[in-house]
ChimeraX commands (.cxc) that place a marker at each C-alpha (Angstrom):
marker #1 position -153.64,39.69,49.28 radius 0.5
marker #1 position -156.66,41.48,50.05 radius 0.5
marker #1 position -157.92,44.49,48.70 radius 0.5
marker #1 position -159.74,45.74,51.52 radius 0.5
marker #1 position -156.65,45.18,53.46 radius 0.5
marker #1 position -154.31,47.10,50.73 radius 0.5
marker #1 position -156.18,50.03,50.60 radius 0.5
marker #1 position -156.28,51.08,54.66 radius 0.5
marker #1 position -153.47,53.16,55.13 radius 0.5
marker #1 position -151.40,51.12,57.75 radius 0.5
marker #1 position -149.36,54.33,59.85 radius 0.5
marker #1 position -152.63,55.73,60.11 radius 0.5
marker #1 position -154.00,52.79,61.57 radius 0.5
marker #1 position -151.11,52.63,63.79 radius 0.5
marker #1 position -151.13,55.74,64.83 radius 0.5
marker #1 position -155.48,55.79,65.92 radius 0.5
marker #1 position -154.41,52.64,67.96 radius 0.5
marker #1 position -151.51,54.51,69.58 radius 0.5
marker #1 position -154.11,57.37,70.14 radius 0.5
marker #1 position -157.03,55.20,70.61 radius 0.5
marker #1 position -158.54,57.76,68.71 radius 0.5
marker #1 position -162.71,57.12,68.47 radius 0.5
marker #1 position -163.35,58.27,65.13 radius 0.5
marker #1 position -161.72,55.39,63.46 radius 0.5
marker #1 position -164.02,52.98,65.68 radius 0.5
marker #1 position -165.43,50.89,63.99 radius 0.5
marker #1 position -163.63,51.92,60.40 radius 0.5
marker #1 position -160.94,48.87,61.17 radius 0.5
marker #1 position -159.99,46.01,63.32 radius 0.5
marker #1 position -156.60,45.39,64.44 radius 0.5
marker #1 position -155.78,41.78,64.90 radius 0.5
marker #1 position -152.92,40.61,66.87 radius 0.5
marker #1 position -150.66,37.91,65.56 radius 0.5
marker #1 position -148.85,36.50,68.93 radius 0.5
marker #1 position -152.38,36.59,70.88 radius 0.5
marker #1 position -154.89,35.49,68.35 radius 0.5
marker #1 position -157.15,38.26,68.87 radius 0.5
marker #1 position -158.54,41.27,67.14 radius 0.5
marker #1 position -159.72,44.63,68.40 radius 0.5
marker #1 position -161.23,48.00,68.15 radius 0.5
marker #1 position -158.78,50.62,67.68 radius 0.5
marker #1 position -160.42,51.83,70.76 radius 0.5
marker #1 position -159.60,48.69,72.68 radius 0.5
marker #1 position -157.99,49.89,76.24 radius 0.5
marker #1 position -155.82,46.73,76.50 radius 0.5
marker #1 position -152.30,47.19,76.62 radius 0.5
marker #1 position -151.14,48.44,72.55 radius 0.5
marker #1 position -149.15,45.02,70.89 radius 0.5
marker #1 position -145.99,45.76,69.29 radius 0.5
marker #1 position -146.17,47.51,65.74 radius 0.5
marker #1 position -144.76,44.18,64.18 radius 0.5
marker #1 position -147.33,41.96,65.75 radius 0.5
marker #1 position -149.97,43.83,64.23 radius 0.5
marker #1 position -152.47,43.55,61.23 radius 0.5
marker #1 position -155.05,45.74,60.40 radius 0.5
marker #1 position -158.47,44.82,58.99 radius 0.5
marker #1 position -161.22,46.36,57.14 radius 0.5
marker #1 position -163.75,44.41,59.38 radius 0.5
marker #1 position -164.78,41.78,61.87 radius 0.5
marker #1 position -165.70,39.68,59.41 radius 0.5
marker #1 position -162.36,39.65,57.97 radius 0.5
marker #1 position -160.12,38.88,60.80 radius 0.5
marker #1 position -162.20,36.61,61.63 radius 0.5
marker #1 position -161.93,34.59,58.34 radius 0.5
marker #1 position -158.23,35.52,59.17 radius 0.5
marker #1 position -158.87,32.72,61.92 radius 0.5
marker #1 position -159.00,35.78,64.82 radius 0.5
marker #1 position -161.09,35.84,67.81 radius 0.5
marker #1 position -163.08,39.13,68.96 radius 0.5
marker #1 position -161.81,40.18,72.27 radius 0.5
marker #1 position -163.16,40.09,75.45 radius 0.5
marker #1 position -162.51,43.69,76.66 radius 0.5
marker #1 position -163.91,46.07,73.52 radius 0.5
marker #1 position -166.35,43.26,72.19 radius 0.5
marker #1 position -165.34,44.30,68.26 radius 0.5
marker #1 position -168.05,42.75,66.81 radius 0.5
marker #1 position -170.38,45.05,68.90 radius 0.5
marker #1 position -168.21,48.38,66.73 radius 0.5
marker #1 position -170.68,51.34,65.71 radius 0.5
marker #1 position -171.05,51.57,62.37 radius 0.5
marker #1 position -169.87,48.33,61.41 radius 0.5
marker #1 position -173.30,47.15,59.58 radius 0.5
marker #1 position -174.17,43.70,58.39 radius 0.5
marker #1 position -171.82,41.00,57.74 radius 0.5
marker link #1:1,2 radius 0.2
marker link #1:2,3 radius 0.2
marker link #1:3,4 radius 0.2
marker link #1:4,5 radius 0.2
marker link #1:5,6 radius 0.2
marker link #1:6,7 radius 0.2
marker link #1:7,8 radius 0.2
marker link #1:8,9 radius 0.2
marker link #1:9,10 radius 0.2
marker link #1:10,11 radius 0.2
marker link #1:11,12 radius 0.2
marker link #1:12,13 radius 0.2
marker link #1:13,14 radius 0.2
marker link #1:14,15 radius 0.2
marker link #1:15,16 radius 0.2
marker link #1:16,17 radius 0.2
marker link #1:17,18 radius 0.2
marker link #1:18,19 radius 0.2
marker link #1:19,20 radius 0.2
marker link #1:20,21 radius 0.2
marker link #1:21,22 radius 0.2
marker link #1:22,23 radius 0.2
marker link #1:23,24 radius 0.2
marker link #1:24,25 radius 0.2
marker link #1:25,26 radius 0.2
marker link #1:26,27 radius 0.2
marker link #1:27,28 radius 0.2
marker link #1:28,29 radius 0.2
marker link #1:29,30 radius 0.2
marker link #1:30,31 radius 0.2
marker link #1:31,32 radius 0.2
marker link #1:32,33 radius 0.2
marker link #1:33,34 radius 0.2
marker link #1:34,35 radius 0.2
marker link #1:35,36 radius 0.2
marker link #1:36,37 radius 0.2
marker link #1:37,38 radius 0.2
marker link #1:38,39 radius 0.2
marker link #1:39,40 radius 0.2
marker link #1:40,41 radius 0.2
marker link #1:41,42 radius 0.2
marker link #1:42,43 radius 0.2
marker link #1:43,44 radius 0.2
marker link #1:44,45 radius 0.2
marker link #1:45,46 radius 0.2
marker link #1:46,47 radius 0.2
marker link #1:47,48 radius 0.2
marker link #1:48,49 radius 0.2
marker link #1:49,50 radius 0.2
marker link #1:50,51 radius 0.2
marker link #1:51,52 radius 0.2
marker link #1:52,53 radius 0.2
marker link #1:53,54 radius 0.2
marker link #1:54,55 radius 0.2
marker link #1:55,56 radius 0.2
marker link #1:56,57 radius 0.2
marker link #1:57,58 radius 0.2
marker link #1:58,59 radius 0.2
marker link #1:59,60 radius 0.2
marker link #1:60,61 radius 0.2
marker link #1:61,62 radius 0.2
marker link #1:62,63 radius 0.2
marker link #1:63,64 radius 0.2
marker link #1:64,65 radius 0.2
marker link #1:65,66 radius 0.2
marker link #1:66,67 radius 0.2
marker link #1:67,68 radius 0.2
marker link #1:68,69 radius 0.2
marker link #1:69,70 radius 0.2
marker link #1:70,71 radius 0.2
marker link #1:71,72 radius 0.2
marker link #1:72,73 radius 0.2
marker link #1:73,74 radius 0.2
marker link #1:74,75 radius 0.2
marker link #1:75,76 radius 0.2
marker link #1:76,77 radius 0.2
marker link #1:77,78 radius 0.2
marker link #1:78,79 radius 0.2
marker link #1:79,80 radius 0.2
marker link #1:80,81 radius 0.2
marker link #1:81,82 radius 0.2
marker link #1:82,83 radius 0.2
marker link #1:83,84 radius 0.2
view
């Protein structure tokens, strides 16, 4: 497994998406399992279901994860993201 993964606290993840809350932007990715995609936590699209989602520590990751950035919140353009 990976450590970057273990160590982000997943209900608090969950619950920034739920709020969309902006300070977490750009602090992880949520990827989607039944679309493909991953997103800010910021991302207005409609919020998957808890069990179809994964969360990140960046958009390098879930893209190795085989993930594409989507289309609406452009993830890979995330403040404070820094080099890959």
């Amino acid at each position: 497994m990976d450590n970057a993964r273990d160590m982000l606290d997943q209900e608090a993840c969950y619950r920034a998406v739920l709020t969309r809350d902006p300070r977490f932007d750009g602090r992880f990715f949520t990827c989607v399992k039944t679309t493909g995609i991953y997103c800010r936590p910021v991302c207005p699209a409609r919020t998957p279901k808890r069990e179809n989602m994964r969360f990140v520590a960046s958009a390098a990751a879930a893209e190795e994860a085989g993930f594409r950035a989507c289309l609406r919140c452009r993830p890979e353009t995330a403040p404070d993201m820094g080099a890959w």
